[in-house]
N, C-alpha and C positions, 0 to 999 in steps of 0.2 A: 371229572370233566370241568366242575367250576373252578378246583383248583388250578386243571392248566388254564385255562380261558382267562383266573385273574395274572398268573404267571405271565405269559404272554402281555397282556395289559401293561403289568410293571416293566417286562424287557422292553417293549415298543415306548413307553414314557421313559426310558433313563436313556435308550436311543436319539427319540426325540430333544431330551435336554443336551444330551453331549451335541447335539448338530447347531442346536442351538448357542451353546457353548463357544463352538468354532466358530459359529456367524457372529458372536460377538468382539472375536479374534479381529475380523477382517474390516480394513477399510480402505478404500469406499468398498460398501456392504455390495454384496452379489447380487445379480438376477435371481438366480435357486440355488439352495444348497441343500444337500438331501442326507443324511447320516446313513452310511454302509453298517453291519453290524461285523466290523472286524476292523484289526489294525497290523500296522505295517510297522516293520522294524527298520531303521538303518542302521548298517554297523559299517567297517573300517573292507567287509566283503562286498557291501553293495557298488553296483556300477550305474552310471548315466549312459544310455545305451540309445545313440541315433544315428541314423542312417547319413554319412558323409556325404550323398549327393545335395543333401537339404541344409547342407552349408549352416550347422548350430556350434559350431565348433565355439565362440564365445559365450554363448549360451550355458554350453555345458560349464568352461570354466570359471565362468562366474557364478554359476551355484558352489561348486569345486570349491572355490574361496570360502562364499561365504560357511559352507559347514563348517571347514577345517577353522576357520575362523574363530568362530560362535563355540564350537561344542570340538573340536578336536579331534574329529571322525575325518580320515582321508577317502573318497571315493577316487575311483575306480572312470575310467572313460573309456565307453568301448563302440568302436563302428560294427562289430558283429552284429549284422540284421538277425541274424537267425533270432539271435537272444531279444530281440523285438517283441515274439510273439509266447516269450518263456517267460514262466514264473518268475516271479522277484524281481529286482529290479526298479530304475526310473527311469521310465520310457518315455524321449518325445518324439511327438510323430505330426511331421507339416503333413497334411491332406486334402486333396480339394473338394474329400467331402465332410467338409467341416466348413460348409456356406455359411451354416446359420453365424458360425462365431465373424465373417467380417474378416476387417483385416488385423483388429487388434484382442479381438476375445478366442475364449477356450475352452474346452469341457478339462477337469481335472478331474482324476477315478483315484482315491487313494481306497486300496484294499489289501487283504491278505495274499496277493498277487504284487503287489508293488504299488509306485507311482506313477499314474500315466497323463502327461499334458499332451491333447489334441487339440490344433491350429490351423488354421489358414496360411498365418505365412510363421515367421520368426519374430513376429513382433507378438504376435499370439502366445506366442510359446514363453515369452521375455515376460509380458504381464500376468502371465499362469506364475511364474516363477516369484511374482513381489508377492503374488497370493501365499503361494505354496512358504514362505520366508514368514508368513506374519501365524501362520495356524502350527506349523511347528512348535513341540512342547520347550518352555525354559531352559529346561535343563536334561544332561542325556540321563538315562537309569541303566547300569551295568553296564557303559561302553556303548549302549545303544539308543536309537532316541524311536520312541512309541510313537506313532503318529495313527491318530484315530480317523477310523475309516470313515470319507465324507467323496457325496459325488458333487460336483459344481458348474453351474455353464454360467459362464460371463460375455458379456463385450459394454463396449461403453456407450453413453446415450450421444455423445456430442462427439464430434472429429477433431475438435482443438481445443484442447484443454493444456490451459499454458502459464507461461509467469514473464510478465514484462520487468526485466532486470536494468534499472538506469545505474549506467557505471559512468557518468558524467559528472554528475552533481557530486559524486564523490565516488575516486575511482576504484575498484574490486580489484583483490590482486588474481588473478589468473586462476590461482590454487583454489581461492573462494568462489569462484564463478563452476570449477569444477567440482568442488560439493555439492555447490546448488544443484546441479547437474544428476548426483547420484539422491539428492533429496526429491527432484521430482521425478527420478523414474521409481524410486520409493513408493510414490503415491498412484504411479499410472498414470502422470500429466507425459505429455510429448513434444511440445512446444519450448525453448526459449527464446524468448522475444531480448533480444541485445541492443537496449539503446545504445547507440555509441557516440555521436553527436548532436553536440550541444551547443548554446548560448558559452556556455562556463567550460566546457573541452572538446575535443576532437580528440578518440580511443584508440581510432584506429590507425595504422599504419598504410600511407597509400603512397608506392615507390615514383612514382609522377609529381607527386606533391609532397616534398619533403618537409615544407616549411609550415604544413598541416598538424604532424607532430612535433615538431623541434619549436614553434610560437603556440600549435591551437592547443597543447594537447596539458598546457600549466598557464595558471592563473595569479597574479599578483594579490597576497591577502594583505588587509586593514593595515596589520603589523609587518610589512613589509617579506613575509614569508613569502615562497614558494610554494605550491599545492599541484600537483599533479599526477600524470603519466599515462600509459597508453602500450597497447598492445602491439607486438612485433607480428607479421603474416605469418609468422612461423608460430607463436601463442595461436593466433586464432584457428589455425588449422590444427594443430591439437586440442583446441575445443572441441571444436567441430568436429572430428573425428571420435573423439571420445564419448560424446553426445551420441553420433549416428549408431557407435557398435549399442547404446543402449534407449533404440529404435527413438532419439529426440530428437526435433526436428529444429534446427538452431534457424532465426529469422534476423538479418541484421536490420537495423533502422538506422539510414543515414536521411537526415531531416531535411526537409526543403519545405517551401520557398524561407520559412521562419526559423528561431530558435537555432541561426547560425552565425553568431559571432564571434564563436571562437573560426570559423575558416575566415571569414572577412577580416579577423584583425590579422592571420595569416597570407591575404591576398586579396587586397584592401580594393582592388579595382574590379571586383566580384558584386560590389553594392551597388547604390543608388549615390553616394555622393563620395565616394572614394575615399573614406577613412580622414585620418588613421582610426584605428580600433584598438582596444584590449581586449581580453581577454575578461570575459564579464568575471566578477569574483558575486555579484550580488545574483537574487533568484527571480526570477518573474518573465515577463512580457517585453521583448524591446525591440525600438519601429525598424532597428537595421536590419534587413534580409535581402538574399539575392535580389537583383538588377531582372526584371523578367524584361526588360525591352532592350538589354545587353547579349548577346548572341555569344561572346566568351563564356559567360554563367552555363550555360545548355553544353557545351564543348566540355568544360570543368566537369560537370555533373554527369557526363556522361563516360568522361575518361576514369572518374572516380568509381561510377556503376562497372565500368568494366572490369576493374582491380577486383571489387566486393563480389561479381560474381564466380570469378576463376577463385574466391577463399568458400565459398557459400553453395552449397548444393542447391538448397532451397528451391523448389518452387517460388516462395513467397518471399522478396525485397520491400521490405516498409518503407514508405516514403516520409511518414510524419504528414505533414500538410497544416497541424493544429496551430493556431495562435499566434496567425502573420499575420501583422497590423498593414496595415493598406496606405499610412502616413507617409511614408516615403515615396511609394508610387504616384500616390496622386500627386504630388510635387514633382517629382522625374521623369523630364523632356523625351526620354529615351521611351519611359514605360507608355507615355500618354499618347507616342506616337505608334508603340506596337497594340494599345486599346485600336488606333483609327486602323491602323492597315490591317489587321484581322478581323473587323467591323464588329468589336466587342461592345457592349455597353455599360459597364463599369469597372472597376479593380476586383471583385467579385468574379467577375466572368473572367478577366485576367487569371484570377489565383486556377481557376477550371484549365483554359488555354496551357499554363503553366504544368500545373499536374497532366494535363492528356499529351504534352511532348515528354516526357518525363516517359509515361502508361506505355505510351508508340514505343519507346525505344527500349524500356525493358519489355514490352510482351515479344518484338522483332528478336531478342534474345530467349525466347520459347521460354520465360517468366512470366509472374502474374505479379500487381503491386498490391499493398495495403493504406490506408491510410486514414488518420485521425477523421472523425464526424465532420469538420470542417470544410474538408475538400468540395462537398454536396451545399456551399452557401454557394455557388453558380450555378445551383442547379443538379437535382440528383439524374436527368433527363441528358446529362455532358458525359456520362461514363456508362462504357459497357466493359463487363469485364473486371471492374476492380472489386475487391472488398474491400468495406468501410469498418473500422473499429469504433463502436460507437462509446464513447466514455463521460458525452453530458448527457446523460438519461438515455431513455430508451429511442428519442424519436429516428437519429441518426440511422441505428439499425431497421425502423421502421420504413426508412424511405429507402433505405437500399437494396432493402427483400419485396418493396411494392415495383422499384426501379428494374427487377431479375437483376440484381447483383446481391453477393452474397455480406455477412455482415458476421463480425464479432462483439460480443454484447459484454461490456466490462463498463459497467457506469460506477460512478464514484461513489455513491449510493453504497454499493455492494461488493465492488472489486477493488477500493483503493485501499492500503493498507499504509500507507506512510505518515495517515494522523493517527489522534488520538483513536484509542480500543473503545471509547467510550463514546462515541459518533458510528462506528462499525463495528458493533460487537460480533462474537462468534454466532450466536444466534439469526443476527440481524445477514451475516452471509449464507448462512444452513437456509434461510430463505427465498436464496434467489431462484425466482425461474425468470429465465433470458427470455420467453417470446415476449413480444413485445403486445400491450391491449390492442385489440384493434386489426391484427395481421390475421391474414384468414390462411386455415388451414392447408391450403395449396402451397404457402409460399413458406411455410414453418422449417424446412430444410435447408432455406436458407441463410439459417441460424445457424453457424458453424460450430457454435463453442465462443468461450472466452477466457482469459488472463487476470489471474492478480497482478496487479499493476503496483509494483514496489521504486516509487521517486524517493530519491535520497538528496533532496534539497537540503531535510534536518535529520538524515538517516545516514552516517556516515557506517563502513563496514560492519564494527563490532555490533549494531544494533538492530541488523536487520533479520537474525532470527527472532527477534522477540517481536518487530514487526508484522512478521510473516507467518509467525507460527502463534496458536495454532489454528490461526483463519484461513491459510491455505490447505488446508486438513479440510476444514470442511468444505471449501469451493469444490477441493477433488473430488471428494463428494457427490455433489451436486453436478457436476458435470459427466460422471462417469455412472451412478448409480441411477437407474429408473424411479423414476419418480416417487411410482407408487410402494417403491421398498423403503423410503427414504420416515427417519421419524425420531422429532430430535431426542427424546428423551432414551431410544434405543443407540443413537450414536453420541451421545454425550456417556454412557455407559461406555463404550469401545471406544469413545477418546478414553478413560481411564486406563487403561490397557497399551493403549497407543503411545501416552505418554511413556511411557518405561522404554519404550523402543527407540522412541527421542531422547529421554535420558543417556542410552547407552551409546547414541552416536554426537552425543555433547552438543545436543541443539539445545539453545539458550531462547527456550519458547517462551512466550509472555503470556498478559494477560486473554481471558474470555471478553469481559467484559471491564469496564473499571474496577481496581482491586477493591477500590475503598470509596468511602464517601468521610470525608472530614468536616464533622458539623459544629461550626464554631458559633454559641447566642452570646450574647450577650447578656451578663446577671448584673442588675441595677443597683440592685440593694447592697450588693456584694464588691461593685464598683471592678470587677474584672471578666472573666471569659473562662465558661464552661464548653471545654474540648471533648466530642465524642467522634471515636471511629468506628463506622458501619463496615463492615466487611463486606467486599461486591464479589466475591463470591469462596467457596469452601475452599480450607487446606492451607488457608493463611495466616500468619501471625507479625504480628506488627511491634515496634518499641518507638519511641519516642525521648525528645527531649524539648523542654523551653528557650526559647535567646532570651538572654538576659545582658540588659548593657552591651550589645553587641558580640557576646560569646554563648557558645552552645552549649547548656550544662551535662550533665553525663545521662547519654541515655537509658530509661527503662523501659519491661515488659509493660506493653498494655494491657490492660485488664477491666477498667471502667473508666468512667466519662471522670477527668479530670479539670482542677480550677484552675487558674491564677489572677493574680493580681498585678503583679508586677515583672512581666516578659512583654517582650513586643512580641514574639513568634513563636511557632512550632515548628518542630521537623521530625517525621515520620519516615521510619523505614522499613520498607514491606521485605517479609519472608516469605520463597513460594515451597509446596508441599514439600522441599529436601533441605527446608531450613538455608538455602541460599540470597542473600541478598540481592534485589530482584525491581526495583525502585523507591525512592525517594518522594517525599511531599511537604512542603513546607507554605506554610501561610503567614503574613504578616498582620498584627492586630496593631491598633491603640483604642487606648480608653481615653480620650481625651473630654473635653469639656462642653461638646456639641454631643457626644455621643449618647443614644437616644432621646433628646429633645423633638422637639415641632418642626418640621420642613415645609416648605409650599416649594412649589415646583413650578416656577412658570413657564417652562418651556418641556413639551410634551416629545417623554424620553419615548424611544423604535420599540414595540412590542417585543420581538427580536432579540432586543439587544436589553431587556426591563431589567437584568440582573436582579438583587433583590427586593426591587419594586421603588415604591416610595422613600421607604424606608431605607435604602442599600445608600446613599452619601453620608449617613449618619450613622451607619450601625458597628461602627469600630472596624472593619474587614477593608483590609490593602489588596490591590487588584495582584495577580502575578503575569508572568514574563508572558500568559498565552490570554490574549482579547477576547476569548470563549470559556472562560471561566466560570462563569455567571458573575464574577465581581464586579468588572466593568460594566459601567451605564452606557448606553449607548446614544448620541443624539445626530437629527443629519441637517443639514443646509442648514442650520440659524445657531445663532448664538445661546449658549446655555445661562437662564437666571434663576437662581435659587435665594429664598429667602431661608435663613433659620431665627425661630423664636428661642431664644434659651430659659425661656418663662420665666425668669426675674434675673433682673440686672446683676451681670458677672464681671467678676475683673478678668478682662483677658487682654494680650498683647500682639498674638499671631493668629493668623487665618492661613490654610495652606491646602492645597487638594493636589494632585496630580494625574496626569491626562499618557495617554498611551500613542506613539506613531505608528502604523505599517502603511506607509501609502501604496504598498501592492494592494490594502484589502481599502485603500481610498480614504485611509482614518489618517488626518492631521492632527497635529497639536494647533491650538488656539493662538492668536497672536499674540495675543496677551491674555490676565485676569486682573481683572481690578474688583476690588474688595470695597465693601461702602458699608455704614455705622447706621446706627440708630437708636432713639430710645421710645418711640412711639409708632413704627413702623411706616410713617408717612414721610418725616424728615430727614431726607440722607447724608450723610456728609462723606464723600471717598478719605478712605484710609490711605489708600495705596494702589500702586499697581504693579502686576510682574511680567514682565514680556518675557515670550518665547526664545532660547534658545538654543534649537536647535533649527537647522536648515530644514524646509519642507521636500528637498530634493534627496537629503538622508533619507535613504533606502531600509537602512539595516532600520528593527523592531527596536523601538526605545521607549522610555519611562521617563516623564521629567515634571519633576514638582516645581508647581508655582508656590511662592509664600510671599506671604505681604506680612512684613513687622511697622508695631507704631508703639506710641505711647502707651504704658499700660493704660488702664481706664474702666471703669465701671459700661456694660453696655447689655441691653434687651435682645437686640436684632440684628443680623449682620445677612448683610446681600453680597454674594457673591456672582459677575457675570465672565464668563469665557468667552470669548470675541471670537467666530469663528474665522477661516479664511473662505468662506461661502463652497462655491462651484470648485470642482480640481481646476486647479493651475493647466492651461493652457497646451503645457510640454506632458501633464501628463496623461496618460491613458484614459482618464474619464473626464479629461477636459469638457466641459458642460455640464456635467451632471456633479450633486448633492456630494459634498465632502464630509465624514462623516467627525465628531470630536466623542472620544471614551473618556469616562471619568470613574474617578473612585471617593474613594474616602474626603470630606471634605473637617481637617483636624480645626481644630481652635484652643491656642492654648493662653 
């Protein structure tokens, strides 16, 4: 008896691990999954057997595909009900008493009887299927593929679980928009969110307005290039179609009142001050936007909504609403008279007034709108009805679910994926939960779900699976899996697994986390730079080489922390777990003749922005092309003064630092720098000085070294001060407030 009893023991524990097994197969992980103790065969006899009133006929072919695909097994498609309730077989079966699964979950019975997916409706049956795709064994054995007996019931925790695709900033060709496509029904997402208009393009094709594609839809670049293009209605409706047979739900976003300059340089008398326009080539914030006290604007946008909704099944038209500057309104006679006659109280309430004629006219077309956190600065108290996608933190969605309107919760925090991996690591999104502190229990439904939000400002096509992947892996996650099954160290295991499936469909996923950490000291004694790579995380291998004289010399395997003496740089190139080339890192040093001496710092650098601390202007390390480095020093509103001591009198003949622009993030270069001598630290004498330039109204990210040369000369001290330009300039967006100056390295040679 003890024998069977420990028998039994050992069958129920190797049961156990095979279920467990499977469940490491699947992502996002199940509700339950239970191990049958038997398994199912498919061969080239098996059939897909579903009842033709319940309309699965895609259903079945696209499993059809993918076996014959994968493993080379042709099935069999048969409407014979009868064989429904016969042995063998893969049976699906829509039923209405399958409440519990919803409208997108399914219990899945795989046993020595066949395979059975039970659903609600066909979309049920559709994500039974990415399941039933991921637990399937590698490889067939004798012509047939073993498939171990496992019972399962799923459905998802959120209703939109989606991916915000910007094809503006840099356009998708069609093909790649329908990958994406087959990539998030891969995951059991159901949403694409389609930006289409932009500041920088207009995507779409709209037969009323031709001069929308033919001017909005291509941008004039730097070098005199072209950049563009744009969907034909005939593309978009084979999206859209393509999408719907794999139960997605395509959302288009055409923007208003802001973030439209490419239609205004198309149809210039649409603004506040009648153009002309371009076609923006640069990225950010800008004051041109629709005319809200122009009654043509409302006529345009409305003949435009009509086109997008005869391409768009949708329920839900995104409006945008995010990041209209209110600078033009308040200046335009037009706008100032439509604040008085609809007895508004400021351009705020305008942007409200704006959005609820927009709200009227698509809801009167039995639609509902979307739109950016922003729309609720008039007040979340002005809308019923809409949902808000909240993307600067949580509060948006907080006032929209206190408002009874419902809310999509994508805060940059968590859902943006177009910076660095090392601001949003894969971790850092396996963490989200959407409710927002504060929302009480009654209103929690109001939480619909949310998107990774993939902007291709600096994400042009080739780079957006390694954007995206494999952080939208774990959003899916997170939005589809119950909470309480969720645990990272168990799906960090079934990302191992998952990857190989991305492997074989040539997804070019990136980083977890930062790959590497490159720790460059300074060695004193040795009078050069000891190089070490930390690895940010497993299954990577790196090489390297030095610049030397401005050439890169050949590079080698890393293996330990390496010297020089005499290179300005390094350049590192990362290998991901299939030995493929996978990025790039490079830093610039000097060992000049300030480097590690005495600093005083008389102007007190942004916590923020402290980079290497006190020490970071003198430690040999040159800032690179991204202001969040930690290289760069950060200072705001006043002018930067540094003294350096070089503890006893040196001959030197240059002083030279260099300062970084982005006036989207409000960082100027300096007007000048002047440079001043000394040999007892009280008496100065100016060396020199080096003015600025470049323009402060240059947009693009630039780098620009000041150097003051003099006489050679024996000297102790040297003060260098950066002149700030104080407050932003007037024209710009933060006109009033603190301008900020980045610095790096300050050389002496």
């Amino acid at each position: 008896m003890r024998k069977i009893l420990l028998g039994l023991a050992i069958l129920a524990s190797f049961f156990s691990i095979q279920a467990q097994s499977l469940k490491q197969n699947i992502i996002p992980i199940p509700v339950s999954a239970v191990s049958l103790r038997s398994n199912y065969s498919i061969d080239n006899n098996t059939k897909i057997i579903f009842d033709a009133s319940q309309k699965l006929d895609f259903e079945a072919k696209w499993l059809k595909e993918k076996i014959v695909d994968k493993y080379g097994i042709n099935l069999q498609i048969s409407n014979d009900i009868a064989l429904l309730n016969a042995n063998s077989n893969i049976r699906f079966i829509v039923s209405d008493t399958a409440k519990w699964c919803e409208k997108e979950g399914h219990h899945i019975n795989i046993n020595q009887n066949g395979i059975e997916i039970i659903a609600q409706t066909q979309a049920g049956i559709f994500m039974g299927l990415q399941t039933i795709m991921q637990i399937l064994p590698q490889s067939k054995n004798d012509n047939k593929l073993v498939v171990s007996g496992i019972k399962i019931s799923d459905k998802p925790s959120y209703q939109w679980r989606g991916l915000n695709l910007d094809c503006c900033r840099h356009f998708m060709e069609k093909d790649f928009v329908i990958r994406y496509i087959d990539l998030l029904a891969m995951h059991k997402m159901n949403t694409l969110h389609w930006h289409l208009t932009e500041d920088q393009a207009w995507r779409i094709e709209i037969k009323k307005y031709p001069l929308l594609t033919k001017i909005g839809a291509w941008r004039t670049m730097s070098d005199g290039s072209i950049y563009g293009g744009f969907y034909t209605q005939e593309d978009v409706r084979e999206v859209v179609e393509y999408a719907r047979q794999r139960h997605i739900n395509v959302v288009p976003e055409i923007e208003m009142p802001g973030h439209a300059v490419a239609a205004l340089a198309s149809y210039p008398h649409l603004s506040c001050t009648g153009g002309p326009f371009e076609v923006e080539r640069q990225f950010g914030v800008f004051d041109d936007i629709y005319c809200a006290g122009n009654d043509e604007v409302f006529t345009f946008l409305k003949n435009v909504i009509d086109e997008v909704l005869e391409l768009f099944p949708s329920e839900y038209i995104h409006i945008g609403g995010d990041e209209a500057p209110k600078v033009r309104w308040e200046k335009c006679p037009k706008c100032q008279k439509r604040i008085k006659d609809e007895n508004l109280k400021d351009e705020f309430e305008l942007q409200s007034w704006f959005i609820n004629q927009m709200n009227d006219y698509i809801t009167s077309k039995g639609r509902r709108i979307i739109g950016w956190d922003e729309i609720l600065e008039g007040g979340a108290d002005k809308y019923k009805g809409v949902t808000v996608q909240s993307w600067r933190g949580f509060e948006g969605a907080l006032d929209a679910a206190q408002s009874e309107n419902f809310a999509i919760v994508s805060p940059t925090t968590y859902c943006y994926y177009d910076g660095d991996v090392a601001h949003t690591t894969l971790k850092t999104v396996y963490s989200f939960d959407l409710i927002p502190e504060g929302l009480a229990p009654e209103h929690h439904h109001r939480i619909i779900g949310s998107e990774a939000c993939m902007w291709t400002e600096y994400a042009p096509q080739h780079t957006i699976d390694s954007k995206l992947f494999p952080r939208i892996v774990a959003l899916a996650e997170v939005l589809w899996s119950p909470k309480e099954n969720r645990n990272w160290d168990n799906f960090k295991t079934r990302l191992e697994t998952h990857y190989l499936r991305l492997n074989e469909l040539g997804v070019k996923y990136g980083f977890e986390r930062s790959p590497m950490n490159l720790e460059i000291k300074s060695d004193m004694a040795n009078k050069g730079f000891i190089c070490t790579i930390v690895p940010g995380q497993d299954g990577l291998s790196f090489t390297y080489a030095f610049v030397k004289n401005g050439k890169t010399d050949e590079f080698k395997k890393y293996e330990k922390p390496v010297f020089t003496s005499d290179a300005s740089g390094i350049e590192v190139k990362i290998f991901n777990a299939l030995g493929e080339e996978s990025g790039t890192v490079s830093r610039n040093f000097s060992f000049h003749k300030a480097a590690g001496k005495t600093i005083k710092i008389n102007t007190p650098y942004a916590e923020q922005y402290a980079a290497g601390g006190n020490n970071n202007l003198i430690d040999g390390m040159k800032g690179t092309d991204n202001f969040r480095d930690l290289l760069w020093q950060g200072y705001t509103g006043t002018d930067v003064e540094v003294i350096i001591d070089m503890e006893q009198k040196t001959e030197i003949s240059k002083v030279s630092t260099s300062t970084f622009q982005s006036t989207l993030a409000w960082i100027f270069h300096p007007t000048k720098v002047d440079v001043y001598l000394s040999n007892n630290g009280k008496k100065w004498k100016k060396a020199g000085e080096a003015l600025n330039k470049i323009s402060e109204r240059n947009s693009d990210n630039t780098i620009q070294e000041f150097s003051v040369e003099f006489k050679k000369q024996k000297i102790r001290y040297i003060k260098l001060v950066a002149k700030s330009i104080g407050q932003c300039p007037e024209w710009h967006r933060g006109a009033g407030h603190n301008s900020w100056i980045f610095m790096d390295e300050i050389e002496v040679e």
